[in-house]
LOVEX-421868 format. One record per residue (C-alpha): x, y, z. Coordinates in steps of 0.25 Angstrom, whole numbers, plus 2048, in hexadecimal, padded with zeros to 3 digits. Layout:
% residues N
XYZ ...
This chain:
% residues 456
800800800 80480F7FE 80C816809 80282280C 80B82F812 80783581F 80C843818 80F84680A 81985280F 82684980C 82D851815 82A84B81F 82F83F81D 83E84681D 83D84C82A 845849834 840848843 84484484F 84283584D 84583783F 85483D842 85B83C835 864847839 86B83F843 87883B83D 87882C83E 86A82B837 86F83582C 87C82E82C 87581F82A 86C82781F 87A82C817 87F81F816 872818811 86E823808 87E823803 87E811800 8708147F8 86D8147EA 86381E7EB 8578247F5 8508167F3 85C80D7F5 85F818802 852814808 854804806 86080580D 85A80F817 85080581B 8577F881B 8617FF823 85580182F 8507F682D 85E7ED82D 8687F6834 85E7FB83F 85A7EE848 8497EF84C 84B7F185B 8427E485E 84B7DB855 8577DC85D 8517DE86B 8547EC86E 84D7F3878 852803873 84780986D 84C813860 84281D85B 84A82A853 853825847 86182884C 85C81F85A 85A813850 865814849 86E815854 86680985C 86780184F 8597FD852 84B803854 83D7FE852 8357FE845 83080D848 83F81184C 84580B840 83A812837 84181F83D 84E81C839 84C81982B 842825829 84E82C82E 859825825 85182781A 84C83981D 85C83B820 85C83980F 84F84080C 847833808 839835810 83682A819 829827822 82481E82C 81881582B 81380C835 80C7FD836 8037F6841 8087E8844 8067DD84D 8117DF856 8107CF85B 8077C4854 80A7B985E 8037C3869 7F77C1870 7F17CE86A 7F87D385E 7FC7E1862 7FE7EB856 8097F4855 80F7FE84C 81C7FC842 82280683B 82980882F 82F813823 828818817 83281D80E 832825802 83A8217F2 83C82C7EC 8418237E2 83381C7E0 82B8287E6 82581E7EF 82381D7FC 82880F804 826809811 834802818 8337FA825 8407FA82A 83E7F2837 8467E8836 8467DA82E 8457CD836 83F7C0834 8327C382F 8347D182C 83B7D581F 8397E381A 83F7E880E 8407F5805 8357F47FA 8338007F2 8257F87EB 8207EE7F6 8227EF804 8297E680C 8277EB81A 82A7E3827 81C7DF82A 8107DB822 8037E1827 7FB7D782E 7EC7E082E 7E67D1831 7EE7D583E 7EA7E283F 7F67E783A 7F67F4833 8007FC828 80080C827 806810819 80681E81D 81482281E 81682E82A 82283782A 824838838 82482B843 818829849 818831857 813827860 81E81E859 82882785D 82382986B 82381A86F 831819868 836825871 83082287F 83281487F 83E810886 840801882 83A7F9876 8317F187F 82A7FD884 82A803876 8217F5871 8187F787D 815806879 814805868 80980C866 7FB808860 7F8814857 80181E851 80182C855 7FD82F847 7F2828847 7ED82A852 7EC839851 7E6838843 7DB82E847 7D6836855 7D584084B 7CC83A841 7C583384B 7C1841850 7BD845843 7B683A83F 7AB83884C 7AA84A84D 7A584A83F 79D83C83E 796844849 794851841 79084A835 78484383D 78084F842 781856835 77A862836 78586C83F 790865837 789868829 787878830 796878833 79C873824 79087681B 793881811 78B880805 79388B7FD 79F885800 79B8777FA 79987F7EE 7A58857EE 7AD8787EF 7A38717E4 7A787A7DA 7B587C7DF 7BA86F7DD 7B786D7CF 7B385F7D0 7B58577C1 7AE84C7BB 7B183D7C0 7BA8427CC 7BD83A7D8 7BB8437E4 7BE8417F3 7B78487FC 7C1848809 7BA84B817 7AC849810 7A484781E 79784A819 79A84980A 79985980B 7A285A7FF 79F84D7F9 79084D7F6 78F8597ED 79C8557E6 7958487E4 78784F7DE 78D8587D7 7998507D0 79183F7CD 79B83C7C5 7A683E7CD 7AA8347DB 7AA83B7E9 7B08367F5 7AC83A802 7B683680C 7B683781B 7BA82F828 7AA83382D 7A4826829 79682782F 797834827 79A82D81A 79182381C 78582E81E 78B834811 78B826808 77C82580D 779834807 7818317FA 7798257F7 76B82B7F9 76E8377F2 77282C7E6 7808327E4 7888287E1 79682E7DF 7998317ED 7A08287F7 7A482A804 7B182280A 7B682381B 7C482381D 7CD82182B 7D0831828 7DE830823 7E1828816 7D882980C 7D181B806 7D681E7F8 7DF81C7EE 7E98277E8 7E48307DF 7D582C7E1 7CF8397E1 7CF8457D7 7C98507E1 7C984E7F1 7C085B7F9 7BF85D807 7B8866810 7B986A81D 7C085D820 7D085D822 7D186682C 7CE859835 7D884F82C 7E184D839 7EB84982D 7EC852823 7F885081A 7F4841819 7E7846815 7E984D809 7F5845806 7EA83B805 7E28457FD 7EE8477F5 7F08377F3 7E18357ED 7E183F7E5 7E383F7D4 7EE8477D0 7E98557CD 7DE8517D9 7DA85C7E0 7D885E7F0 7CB8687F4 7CE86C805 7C387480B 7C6876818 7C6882824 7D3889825 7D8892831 7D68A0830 7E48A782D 7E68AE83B 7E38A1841 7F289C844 7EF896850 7E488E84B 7D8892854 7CD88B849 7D587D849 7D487E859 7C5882857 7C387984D 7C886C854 7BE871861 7B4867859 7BB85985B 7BB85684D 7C885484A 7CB860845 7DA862842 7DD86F83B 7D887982F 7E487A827 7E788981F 7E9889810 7F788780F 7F787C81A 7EE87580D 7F887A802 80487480B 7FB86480E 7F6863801 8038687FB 80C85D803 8028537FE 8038577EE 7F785F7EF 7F786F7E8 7EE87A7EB 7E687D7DD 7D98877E3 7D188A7F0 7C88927F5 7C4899803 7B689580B 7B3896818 7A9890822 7A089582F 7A3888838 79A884846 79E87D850 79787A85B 79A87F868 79987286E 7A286A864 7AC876868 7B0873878 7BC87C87C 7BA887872 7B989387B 7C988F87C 7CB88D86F 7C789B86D 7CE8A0877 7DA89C872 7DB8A2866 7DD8B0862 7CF8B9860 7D38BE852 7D38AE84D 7C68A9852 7C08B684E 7C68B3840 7BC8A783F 7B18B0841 7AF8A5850 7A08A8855 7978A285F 78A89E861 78689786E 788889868 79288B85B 79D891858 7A189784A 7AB898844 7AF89D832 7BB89482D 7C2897820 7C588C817 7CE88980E 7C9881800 7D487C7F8 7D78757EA 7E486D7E9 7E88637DF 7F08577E0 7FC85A7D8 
């Protein structure tokens, strides 16, 4: 399967780090010496890896106790767990400007036990400028039973994925250690105690899935109510704005990203039969109301699809025009969102954003803390050149947009501790939102940004 980046800003997988010390001058001597034996940057990363994975012993092989986290500690140790190890060659390989991530697997630690337990592995994801293909490399450590090798066209990892087991593989290659990685490997004093604290989910994941799940059960709760939610986002002009804006053609495949209530969806549909709408979402009792609408109305071009709310269930260039409305500012991952955006889209695709932006004297952000008062998993409103800059690292280029704004309730008792949340910020700010109250609402005018890019 294809490796999926966390990020398509390949700088960051160059950086160095703290863990990732390339400066140090044993790593970058070890990274002269291979790069000089190579035959080329290809040749340079096999000998990098079977380097790691030959020369650098896996802690548990040989009985040590030492537990190694940052590069230069594993090199100098000789030896490091899967994760350690994982370090050191993302180090070897940065010191010579070949990007290098890390990806990570759930296996059974032991199948003789009682009670299988699962843990995590880790590995590299490595980039050939020579094939402009990414790779993954698990430099663990060969042993009876395990034999990794450099692939370029099929992997040849240390472990086979078991999901009979429960065992699960993540292609998604990050470009920093995961932080609760990192945090058992530093507080752990010996390699016994560092087993009995592995932990179950990465920080990563964790954030991003409390996140969603936010998300998801606020606004399965404002759809069924339906009527305060419609008040808060319904802007009839707008939708007429957007229709003609758009400029939908004949026969086009179109995603509708953060549909909810098929706000977006449904008219496109109408008004376009001959073209396929898509109504994505991770609301499924939503989506499910939605599919009930579409079939009585008799349109039959229109589908709605749930996702987990972060890879998108589609193959590459899928898509020829992907809309969203008032939706990303709760996308607790946004460069892995549009660079999954960026991934279903046909070349020359286009990328239509509405969403709120902060006013301009706003620095401090006052209608991100306002806005996050409703504990729907709001995560920020980004400013029009915070857009150029994600979409750009992700291949995407601004081609038109236009300014909107919108008149947003919110109920008072939806919004506990806003009294301090005013307080905090300075008088001109809120005042620039035009903030009111009434005894049970508060009201507040967002500008929003509506943007055109193209896939380039």
């Amino acid at each position: 399967m294809k490796t999926t980046l966390y990020t398509n800003d390949i700088e960051r997988y160059l950086q160095r780090s703290s863990i990732i010390d390339f400066d140090n001058a044993s790593v970058a001597q070890l990274a002269d010496k291979l790069y000089g034996e190579a035959d080329g940057e290809t040749d340079f990363v096999r000998k990098a890896f079977e380097y790691v994975r030959d020369r650098i012993s896996h802690s548990a092989d040989i009985g040590a106790d030492e537990v190694t986290c940052t590069a230069s500690q594993v090199l100098a140790a000789g030896h490091g767990i899967c994760f350690a190890k994982s370090h050191l060659l993302a180090a070897i390989l940065r010191c010579k400007g070949v990007p290098a991530g890390f990806c990570y697997q759930k296996l059974v630690l032991d199948d003789d036990a009682e009670i299988p337990e699962l843990i995590y592995h880790g590995l590299n994801g490595v980039y050939l400028r020579e094939h402009d293909k990414w790779i993954r490399l698990d430099a663990r450590g060969n042993k009876e039973g395990v034999n990794a090798q450099f692939s370029i066209d099929t992997e040849q990892l240390a472990f086979p994925i078991r999901t009979q087991k429960g065992e699960e593989d993540d292609f998604t290659v990050y470009p920093d250690p995961d932080k609760e990685i990192i945090k058992v490997l530093t507080s752990s004093k010996s390699r016994k105690q560092l087993w009995a604290e592995l932990p179950m989910q990465l920080e990563y994941n964790k954030a991003i899935r409390t996140s969603i799940d936010d998300t998801r059960k606020s606004f399965e709760e404002s759809f069924a109510k339906g009527d305060f939610y419609n008040r808060q986002t319904q802007d009839s002009e707008h939708l007429q704005t957007i229709l003609r804006f758009i400029n939908v053609k004949k026969g086009m495949r179109i995603l509708d990203l953060g549909t909810g209530s098929g706000y977006l969806a449904f008219p496109i549909a109408r008004e376009y039969p001959d073209c396929t709408v898509v109504g994505l979402d991770i609301v499924s009792e939503a989506l499910a109301a939605n599919r009930e609408r579409a079939a009585a109305d008799g349109i039959s071009n229109l589908k709605f699809v749930s996702y987990g709310g972060v890879d998108f269930p589609f193959e590459d260039e899928a898509f020829d025009l992907v809309v969203t409305r008032y939706a990303l500012h709760h996308f607790p991952d946004i460069d892995r969102s549009i660079g999954e955006v960026s991934r279903v889209l046909k070349k020359s695709g286009r990328l239509f954003i509405s969403d709120p932006r902060p006013n301009d004297c706003d620095t401090e952000r006052f209608v991100d803390d306002y806005m996050r008062l409703k504990k729907d998993g709001h995560i920020k409103f980004y400013t029009k050149n915070e857009w150029i800059n994600i979409c750009g690292k992700n291949g995407l280029e601004l081609a038109d947009s236009f300014d909107s704004s919108i008149r947003f309730p919110k109920k008072k008792d939806t919004a506990a501790g806003y009294e301090q949340v005013l307080a905090k910020h300075s008088k001109a700010v809120i005042e620039s939102y035009d903030l009111t109250q009434t005894d049970t609402e508060l009201y507040l005018t967002e500008q929003v940004n509506n943007m055109m890019f193209i896939k380039i």
